[in-house]
VOGU-3710 file (C-alpha; in Angstrom, 3 decimals, decimal comma):
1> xxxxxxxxxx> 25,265/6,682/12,442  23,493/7,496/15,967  20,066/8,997/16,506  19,849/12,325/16,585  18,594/12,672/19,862  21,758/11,319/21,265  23,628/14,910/19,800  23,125/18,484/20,787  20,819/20,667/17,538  22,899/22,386/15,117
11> xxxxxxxxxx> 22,363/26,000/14,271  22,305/28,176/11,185  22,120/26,391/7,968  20,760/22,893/7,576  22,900/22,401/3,707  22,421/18,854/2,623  19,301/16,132/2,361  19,113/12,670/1,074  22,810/11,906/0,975  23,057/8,702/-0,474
21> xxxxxxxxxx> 26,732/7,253/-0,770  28,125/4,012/-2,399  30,570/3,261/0,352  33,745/3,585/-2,100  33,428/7,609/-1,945  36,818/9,886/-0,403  34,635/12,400/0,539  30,868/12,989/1,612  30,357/15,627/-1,129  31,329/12,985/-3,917
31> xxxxxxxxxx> 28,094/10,742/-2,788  24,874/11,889/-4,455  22,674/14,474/-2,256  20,217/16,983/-2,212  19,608/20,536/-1,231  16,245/20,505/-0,865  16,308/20,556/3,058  12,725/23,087/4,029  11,274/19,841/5,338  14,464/19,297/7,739
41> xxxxxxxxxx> 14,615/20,505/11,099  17,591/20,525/13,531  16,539/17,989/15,970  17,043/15,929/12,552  20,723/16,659/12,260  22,982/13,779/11,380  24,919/12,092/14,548  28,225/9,598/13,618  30,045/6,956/16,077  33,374/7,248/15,214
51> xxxxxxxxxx> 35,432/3,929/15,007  38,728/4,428/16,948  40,010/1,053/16,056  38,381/-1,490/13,599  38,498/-5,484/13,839  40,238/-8,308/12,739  38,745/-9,092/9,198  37,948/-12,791/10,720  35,795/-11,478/13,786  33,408/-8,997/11,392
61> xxxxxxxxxx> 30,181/-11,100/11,718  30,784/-13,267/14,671  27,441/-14,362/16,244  26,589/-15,696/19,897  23,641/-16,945/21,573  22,952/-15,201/25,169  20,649/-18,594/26,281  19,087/-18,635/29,808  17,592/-22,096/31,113  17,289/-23,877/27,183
71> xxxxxxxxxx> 20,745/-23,822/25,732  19,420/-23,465/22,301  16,272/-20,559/22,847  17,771/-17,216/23,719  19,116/-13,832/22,094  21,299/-13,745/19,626  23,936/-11,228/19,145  26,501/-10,104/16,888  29,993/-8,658/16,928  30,373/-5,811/14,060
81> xxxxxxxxxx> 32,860/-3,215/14,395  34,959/-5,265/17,076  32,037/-4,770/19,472  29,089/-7,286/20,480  25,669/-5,821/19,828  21,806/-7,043/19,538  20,208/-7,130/16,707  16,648/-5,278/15,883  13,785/-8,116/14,927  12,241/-5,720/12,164
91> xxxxxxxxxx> 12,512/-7,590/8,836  13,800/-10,793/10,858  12,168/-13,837/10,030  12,586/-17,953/9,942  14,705/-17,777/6,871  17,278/-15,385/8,673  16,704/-17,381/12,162  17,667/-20,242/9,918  20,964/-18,852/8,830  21,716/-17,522/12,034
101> xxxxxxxxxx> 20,878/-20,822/13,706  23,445/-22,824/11,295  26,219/-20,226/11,527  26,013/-21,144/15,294  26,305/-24,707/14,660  22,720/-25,651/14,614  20,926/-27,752/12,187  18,385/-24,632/11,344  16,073/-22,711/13,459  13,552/-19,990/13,687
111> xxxxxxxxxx> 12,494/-16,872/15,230  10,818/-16,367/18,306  9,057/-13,686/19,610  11,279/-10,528/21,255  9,324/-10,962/24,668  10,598/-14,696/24,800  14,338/-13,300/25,527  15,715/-11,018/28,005  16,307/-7,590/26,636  20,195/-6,504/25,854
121> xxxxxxxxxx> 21,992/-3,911/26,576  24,535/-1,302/24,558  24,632/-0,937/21,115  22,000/-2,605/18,485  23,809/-2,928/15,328  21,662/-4,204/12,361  18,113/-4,224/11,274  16,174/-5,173/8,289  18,593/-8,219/7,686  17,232/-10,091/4,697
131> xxxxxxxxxx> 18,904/-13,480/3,741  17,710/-15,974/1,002  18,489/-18,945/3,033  21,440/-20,120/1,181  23,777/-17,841/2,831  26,996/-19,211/5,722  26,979/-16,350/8,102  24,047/-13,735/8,794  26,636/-10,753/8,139  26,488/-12,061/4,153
141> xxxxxxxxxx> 23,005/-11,036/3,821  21,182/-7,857/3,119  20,709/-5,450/6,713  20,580/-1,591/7,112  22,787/-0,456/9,879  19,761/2,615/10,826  18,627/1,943/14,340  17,746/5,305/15,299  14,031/3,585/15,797  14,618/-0,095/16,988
151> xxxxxxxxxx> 14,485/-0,128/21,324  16,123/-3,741/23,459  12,773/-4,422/23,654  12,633/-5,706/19,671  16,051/-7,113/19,936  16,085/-10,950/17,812  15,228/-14,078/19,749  16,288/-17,683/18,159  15,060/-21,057/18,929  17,877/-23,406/17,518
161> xxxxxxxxxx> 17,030/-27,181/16,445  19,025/-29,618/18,192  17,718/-32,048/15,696  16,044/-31,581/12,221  13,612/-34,090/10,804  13,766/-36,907/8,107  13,370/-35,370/4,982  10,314/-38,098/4,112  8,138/-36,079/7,343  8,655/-33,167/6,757
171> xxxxxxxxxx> 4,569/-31,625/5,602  3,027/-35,109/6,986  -0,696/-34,040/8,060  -2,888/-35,222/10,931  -6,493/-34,741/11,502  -7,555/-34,025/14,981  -11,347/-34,682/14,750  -14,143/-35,092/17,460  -17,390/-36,294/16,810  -17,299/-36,271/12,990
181> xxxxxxxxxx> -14,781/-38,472/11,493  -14,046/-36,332/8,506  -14,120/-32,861/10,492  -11,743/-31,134/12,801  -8,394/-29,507/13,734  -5,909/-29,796/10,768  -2,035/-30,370/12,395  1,356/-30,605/10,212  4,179/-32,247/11,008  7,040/-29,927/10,777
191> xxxxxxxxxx> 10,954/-29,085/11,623  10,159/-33,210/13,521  7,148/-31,692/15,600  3,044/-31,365/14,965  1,746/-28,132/15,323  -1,245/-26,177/14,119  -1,486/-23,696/11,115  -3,167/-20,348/11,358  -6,112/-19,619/9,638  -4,833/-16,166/8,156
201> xxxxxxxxxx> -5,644/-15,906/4,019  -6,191/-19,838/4,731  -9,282/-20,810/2,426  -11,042/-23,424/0,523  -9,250/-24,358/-2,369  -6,124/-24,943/0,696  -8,396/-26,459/2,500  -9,260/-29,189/-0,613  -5,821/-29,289/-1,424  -4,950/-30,432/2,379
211> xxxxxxxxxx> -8,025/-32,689/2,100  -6,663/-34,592/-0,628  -3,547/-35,526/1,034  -5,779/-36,820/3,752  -7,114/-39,256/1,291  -10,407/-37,331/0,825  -11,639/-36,522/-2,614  -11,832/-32,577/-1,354  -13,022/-30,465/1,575  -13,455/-26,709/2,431
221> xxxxxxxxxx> -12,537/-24,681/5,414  -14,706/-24,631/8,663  -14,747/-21,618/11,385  -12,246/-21,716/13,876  -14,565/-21,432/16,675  -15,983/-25,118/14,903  -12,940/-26,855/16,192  -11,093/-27,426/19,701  -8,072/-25,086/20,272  -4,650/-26,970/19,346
231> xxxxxxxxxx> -1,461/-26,733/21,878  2,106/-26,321/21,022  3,503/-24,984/18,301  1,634/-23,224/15,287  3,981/-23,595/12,607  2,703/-21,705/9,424  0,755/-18,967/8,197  -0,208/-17,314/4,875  -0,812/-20,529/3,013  -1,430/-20,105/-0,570
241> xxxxxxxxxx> -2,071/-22,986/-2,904  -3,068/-22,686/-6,615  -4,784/-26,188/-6,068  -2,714/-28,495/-8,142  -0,381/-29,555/-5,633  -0,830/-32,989/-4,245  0,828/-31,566/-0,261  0,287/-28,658/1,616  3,610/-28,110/2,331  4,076/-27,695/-1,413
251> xxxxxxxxxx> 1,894/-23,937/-1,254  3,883/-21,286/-0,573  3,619/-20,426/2,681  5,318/-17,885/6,061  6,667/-19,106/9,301  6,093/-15,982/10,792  3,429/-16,796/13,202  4,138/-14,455/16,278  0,773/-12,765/15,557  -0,837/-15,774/15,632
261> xxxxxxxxxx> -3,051/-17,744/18,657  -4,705/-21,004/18,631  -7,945/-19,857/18,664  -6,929/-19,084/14,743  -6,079/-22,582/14,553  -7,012/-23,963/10,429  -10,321/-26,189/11,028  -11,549/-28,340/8,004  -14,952/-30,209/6,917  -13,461/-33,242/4,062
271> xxxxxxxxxx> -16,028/-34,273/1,669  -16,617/-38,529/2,087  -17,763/-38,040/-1,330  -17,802/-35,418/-4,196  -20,530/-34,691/-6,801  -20,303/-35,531/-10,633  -18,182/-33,054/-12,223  -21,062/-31,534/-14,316  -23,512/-30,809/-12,100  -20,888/-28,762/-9,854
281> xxxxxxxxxx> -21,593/-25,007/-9,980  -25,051/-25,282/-11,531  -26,676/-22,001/-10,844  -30,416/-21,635/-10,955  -32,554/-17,757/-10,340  -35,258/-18,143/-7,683  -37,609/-15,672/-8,845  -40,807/-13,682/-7,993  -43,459/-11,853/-9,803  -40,445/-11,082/-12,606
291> xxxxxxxxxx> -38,715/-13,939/-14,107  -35,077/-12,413/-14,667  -34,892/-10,972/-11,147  -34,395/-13,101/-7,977  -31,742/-14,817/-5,821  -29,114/-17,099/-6,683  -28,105/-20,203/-5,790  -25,434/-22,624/-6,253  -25,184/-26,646/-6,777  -22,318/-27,128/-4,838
301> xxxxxxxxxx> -20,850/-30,353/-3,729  -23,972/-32,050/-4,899  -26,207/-29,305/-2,463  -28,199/-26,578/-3,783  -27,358/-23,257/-1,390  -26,742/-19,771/-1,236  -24,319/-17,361/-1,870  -23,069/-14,375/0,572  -22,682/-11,113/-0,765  -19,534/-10,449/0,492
311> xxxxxxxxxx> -17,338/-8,766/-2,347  -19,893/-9,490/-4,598  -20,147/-6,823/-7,458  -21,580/-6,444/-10,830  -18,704/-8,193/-12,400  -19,314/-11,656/-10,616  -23,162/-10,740/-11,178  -22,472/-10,256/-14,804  -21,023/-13,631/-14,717  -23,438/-15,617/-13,312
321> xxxxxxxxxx> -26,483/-13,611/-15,649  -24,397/-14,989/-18,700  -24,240/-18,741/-17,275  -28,005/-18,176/-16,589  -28,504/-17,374/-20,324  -29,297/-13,648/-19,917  -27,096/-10,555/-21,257  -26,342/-8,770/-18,054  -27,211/-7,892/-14,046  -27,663/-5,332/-11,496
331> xxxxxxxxxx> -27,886/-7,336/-8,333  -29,468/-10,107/-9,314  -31,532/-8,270/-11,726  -30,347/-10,228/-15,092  -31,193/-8,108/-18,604  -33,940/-9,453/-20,920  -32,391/-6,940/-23,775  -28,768/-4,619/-24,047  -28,767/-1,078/-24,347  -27,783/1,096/-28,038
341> xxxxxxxxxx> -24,357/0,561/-28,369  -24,495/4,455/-28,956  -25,781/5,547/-25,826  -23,229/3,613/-23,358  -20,959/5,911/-21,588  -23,077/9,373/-22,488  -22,989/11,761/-19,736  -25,105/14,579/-18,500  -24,626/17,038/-15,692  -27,181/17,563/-12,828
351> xxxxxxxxxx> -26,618/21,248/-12,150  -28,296/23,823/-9,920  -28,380/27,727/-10,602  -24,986/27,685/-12,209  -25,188/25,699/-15,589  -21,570/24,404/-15,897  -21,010/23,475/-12,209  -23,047/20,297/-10,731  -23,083/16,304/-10,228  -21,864/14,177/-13,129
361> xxxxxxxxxx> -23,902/10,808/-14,585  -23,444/8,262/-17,023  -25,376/6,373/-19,046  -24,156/2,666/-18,041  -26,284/-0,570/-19,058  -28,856/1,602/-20,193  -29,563/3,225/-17,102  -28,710/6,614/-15,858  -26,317/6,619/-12,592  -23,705/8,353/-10,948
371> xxxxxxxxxx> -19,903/7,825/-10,411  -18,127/7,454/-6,878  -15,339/10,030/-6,284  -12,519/7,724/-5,336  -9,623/8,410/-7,285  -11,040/10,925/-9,674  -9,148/13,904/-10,432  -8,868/16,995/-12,446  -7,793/14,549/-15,816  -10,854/12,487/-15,501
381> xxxxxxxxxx> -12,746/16,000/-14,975  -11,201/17,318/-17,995  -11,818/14,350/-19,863  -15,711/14,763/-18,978  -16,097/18,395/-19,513  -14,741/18,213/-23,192  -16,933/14,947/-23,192  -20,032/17,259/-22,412  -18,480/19,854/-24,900  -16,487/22,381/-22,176
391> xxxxxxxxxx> -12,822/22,991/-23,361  -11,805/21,321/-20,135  -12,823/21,236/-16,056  -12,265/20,094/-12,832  -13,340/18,036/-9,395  -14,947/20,047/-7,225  -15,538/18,766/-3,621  -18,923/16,678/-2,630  -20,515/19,525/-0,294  -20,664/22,049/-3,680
401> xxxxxxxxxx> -23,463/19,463/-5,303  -26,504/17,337/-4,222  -26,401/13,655/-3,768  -27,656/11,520/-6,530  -29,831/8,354/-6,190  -29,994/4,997/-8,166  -27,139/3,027/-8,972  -23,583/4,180/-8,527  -21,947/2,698/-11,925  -18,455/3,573/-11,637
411> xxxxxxxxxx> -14,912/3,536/-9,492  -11,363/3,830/-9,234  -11,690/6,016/-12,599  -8,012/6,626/-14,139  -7,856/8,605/-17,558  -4,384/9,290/-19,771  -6,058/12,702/-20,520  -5,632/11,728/-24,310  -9,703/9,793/-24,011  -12,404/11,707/-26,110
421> xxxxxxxxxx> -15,253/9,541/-23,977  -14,824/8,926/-20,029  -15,829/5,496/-20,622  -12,475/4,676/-22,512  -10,698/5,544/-19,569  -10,233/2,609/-16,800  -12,120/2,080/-14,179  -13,784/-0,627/-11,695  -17,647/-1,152/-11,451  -17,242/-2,729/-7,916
431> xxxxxxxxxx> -18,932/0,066/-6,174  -20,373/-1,649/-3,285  -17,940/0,542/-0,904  -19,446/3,526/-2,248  -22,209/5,977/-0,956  -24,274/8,647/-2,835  -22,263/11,245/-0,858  -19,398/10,342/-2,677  -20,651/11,060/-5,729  -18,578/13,469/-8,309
441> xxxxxxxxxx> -19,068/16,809/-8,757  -16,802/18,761/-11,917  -16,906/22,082/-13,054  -16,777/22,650/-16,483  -14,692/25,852/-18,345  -16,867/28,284/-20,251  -13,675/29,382/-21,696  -9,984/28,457/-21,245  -7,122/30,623/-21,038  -4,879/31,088/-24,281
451> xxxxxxxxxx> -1,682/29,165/-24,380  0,845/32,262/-23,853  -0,983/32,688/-20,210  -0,867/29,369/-18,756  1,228/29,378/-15,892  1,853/33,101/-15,729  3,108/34,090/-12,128  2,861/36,912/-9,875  4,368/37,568/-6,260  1,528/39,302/-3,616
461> xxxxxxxxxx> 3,916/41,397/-1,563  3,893/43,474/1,766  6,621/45,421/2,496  9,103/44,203/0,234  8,816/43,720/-3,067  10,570/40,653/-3,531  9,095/38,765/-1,209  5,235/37,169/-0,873  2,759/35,016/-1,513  3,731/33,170/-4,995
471> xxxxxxxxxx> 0,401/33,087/-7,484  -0,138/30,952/-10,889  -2,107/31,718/-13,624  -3,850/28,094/-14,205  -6,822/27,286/-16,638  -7,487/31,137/-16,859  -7,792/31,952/-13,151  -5,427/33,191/-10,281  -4,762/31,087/-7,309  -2,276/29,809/-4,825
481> xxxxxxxxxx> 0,158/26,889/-4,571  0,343/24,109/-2,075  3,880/24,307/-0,228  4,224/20,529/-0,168  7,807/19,793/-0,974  8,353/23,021/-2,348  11,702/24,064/-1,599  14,871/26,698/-2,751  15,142/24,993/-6,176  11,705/25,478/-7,174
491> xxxxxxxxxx> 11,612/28,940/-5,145  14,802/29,362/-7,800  12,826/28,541/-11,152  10,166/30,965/-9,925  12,469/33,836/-9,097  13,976/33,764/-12,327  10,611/33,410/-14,471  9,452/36,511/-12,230  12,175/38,528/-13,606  15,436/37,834/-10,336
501> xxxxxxxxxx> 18,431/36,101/-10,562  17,165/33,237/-7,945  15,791/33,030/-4,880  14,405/30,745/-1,931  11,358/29,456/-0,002  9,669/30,816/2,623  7,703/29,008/5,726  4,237/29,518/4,455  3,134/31,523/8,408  5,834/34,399/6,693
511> xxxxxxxxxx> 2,879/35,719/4,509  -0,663/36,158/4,126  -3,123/33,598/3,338  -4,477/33,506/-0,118  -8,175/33,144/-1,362  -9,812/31,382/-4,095  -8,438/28,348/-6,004  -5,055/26,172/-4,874  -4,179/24,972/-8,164  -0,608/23,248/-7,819
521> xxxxxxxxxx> 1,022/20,406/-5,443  4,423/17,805/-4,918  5,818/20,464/-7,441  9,506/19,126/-8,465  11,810/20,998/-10,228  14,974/20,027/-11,291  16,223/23,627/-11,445  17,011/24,207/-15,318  13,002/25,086/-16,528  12,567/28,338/-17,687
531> xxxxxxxxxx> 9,114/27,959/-15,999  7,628/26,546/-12,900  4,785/25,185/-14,726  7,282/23,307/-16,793  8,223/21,186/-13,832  6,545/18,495/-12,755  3,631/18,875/-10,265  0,053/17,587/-8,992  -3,244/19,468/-9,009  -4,906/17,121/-6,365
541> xxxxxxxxxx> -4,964/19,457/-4,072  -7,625/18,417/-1,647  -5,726/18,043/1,409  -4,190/21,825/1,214  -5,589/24,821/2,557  -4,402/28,559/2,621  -1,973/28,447/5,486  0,325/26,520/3,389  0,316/28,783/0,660  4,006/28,764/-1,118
551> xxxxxxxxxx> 5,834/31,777/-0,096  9,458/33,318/-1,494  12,239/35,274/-1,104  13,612/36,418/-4,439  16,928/37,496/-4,825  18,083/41,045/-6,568  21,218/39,834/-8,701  22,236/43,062/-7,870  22,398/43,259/-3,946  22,816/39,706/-3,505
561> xx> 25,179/36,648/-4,195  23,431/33,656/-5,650
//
């Protein structure tokens, strides 16, 4: 395949979409496809290189190294399809480098940054080349052949070892310190060369793992900007240890460092001594004027300090209220006393001068608060409104209701549909991202539409009568439907439930804007429902307006060929 830009736009038709063959097909209409092509456009059209000769079996695969001063640190390339070609560094990492690196004769290798190489020229064959490490040439491991988007500038760079180390090195640790014997720069000893490690997801229970193998009983991470900049190399990043493993180089861990600098450089403060086991984590409530509200601190490493609220929430508060002997918190206000198990999760609705429309509150901990708007949708509405005895509802945006005030109790709320309370549904109570603005607003159903009209359609027309602006009859109201991929085999299933044999979509500037409600999205049809609102769709609908209203073009069986 070639970019498109490289042929001239097509005309007329644009037939087939998503063509997805096996390799084994005869013919390109044997490979699965599909016809839903109203997102396509003809700059898009598919471009194809042509092999006129293919090579010897025993040359597929072949890789050289284009090297400049270093015989061992330059570009690799590869020859596929009897020609030599780069290859595009997106998805290429130290495992791959590695393969590459032995294939070439090396002992192993890794990556290095495109910039590091001089740029290539003609074709770039491969990208996305994924090998597990165990593989003998690069061409036996996973790669997309799609380079429409790579550019010389991101072709692969290698740095080959000449030598690789004892096996009995490899992980060894060094502490680069200053002042302070048991703080400073951490280095590892890797591929026979000390380097740094980047400080990226790097945290304290590394950090006491690495202080261990030290010889230290444990330590904890320090700043970067608390230790002298390393030199050289920095060999990993991403370091992730559960904290039983007796060496670093036993986390897991990436060698993908290009985004790296040494001012990110892992710094560590080791412990010369650790506290008594129970005593560690001791929490204690300084107080005021009340005795179960205050702040908390921790007995850690032998030292009584604070805690940063960072990603703290009511869980972790929760937590520490129960260590503390008390029932529950609201940050840190710890509960003398629990609420009626019969009143958590009630909800009421804070309306204005329409009763069934306003902002929606719970009853959480006792205490009356609202719910932030991330994630909800028109299930968790409905789920409310028959809560607060509607026969169902929906979301309505935050500008139609007033903000709240107090606590904001819940998040990320996800319902079945199925619940009979909202509190059975999930949900987070780590709300410290949220603001009153985001509270949720539903509007509750006075009334709801018998079963035979649900999803009744009706085409508004202009001039012909087969063609307009498709409207659903959803939750007992008229509205529009959201053209998002919407194409001819939904436009189909709608044609025939309006009474024509089929029919197809229409770009939504073809007809008028509607007015009122968008009810449907991402409808998919797979062509045989008898209705559209038997296909699967969405009804979160908050990023559509009116000018993408669906329109179609219904066919007369009569005047023309399906």
């Amino acid at each position: 395949m070639i970019s498109s830009n490289r042929v001239d736009d097509g005309q007329g038709t644009i037939w087939l979409n998503d063509v997805d063959c096996s390799g084994s097909e005869t013919k390109l209409l044997n490979c699965s496809y599909s016809l839903e092509t109203s997102q396509c456009h003809h700059y898009e059209d598919v471009g194809v290189h042509c092999f006129l000769s293919c090579p010897a079996e025993e040359n597929e695969g072949r890789l050289r190294f284009i090297t400049g001063s270093v015989e061992n640190i330059g570009r690799l390339e590869i020859n596929y399809k009897g020609e030599w070609g780069t290859i595009c560094h997106i998805g290429f990492d130290h495992i791959d480098a590695a393969v590459a690196c032995r294939q070439l004769g090396y002992c192993s290798g890794q990556m290095i940054s495109s910039g590091s190489v001089d740029d290539g020229n003609g074709t770039i064959w491969l990208d996305d080349i994924n090998c597990s490490g165990s593989e003998h040439k690069l061409i036996n491991c996973t790669y997309s052949i799609d380079t429409s988007h790579c550019f010389h500038r991101y072709d692969v760079g290698l740095h080959c070892y000449l030598s690789c180390p004892a096996e009995e090195d490899e992980g060894r640790l060094r502490f680069i310190t200053g002042s302070v014997e048991n703080i400073g720069r951490l280095e590892i000893n890797y591929r026979g060369e000390w380097g740094t490690i980047c400080s990226t997801r790097f945290g304290h229970i590394d950090a006491a793992v690495a202080c261990r193998q030290l010889g230290y009983c444990s330590g904890q991470m320090v700043s970067s900007g608390s230790v002298d900049d390393g030199n050289g190399t920095i060999w990993l990043d991403d370091i992730n240890c559960s904290g039983s493993e007796h060496k670093l180089i036993n986390c897991t861990y990436s060698i993908d460092t290009s985004h790296c600098f040494h001012r990110y450089d892992v710094g560590l403060h080791c412990y010369l001594s650790c506290p008594a086991e129970e005593d560690e984590g001791r929490l204690r409530l300084i107080t005021g004027s009340v005795e179960n509200i205050g702040r908390l601190e921790i007995n850690y490493r032998g030292e009584w300090g604070t805690i940063c609220s960072t990603r703290f929430s009511h869980v972790e508060a929760a937590v520490a209220c129960r260590q503390l002997g008390y029932w529950y918190d609201v940050g840190l206000h710890c509960y003398l006393s629990c609420p009626a198990e019969e009143d958590e999760g009630r909800l009421r609705l804070i309306t204005g001068s329409v009763e069934n429309i306003g902002r929606l509150e719970i009853n959480y901990r006792g205490e009356w608060g609202t719910i932030c708007s991330t994630r909800f949708g028109h299930v968790e509405a409905a789920v409310a409104c028959r809560q607060l005895g509607y026969c169902s509802g929906q979301m309505i945006p935050h500008e139609y209701i007033n903000d709240g005030n107090g606590t904001i109790w819940l998040d990320d709320i996800i319902c079945s549909g199925s619940e009979h309370k909202l509190i059975n549904c999930t949900y987070s109570i780590d709300t410290a991202h949220c603001f009153h603005r985001y509270d949720v607003g539903v509007k509750c159903y006075l009334s709801c539409p018998a079963e035979e009209n649900e999803g009744l359609l009706r085409l508004i027309t202009g001039s012909a009568e087969n063609r307009g602006r498709l409207e659903i009859n959803y939750r007992g109201e008229w509205g529009t439907i959201c053209s998002s991929r919407f194409g001819h085999v939904e436009a189909a299933v709608a044609c025939r439930q309006l009474g024509y044999c089929s029919g197809e979509a229409m770009p939504s500037n073809l007809v008028d804007d509607g007015n009122g409600t968008i009810w449907l999205d991402d409808i998919n049809c797979s062509g045989s429902e008898h209705k559209l609102i038997n296909c699967t769709y969405s009804i979160d609908t908050s990023h559509c307006s009116h000018w993408y209203d669906v329109g179609i073009d219904c066919f007369n069986c009569a005047t023309k060929d399906e």
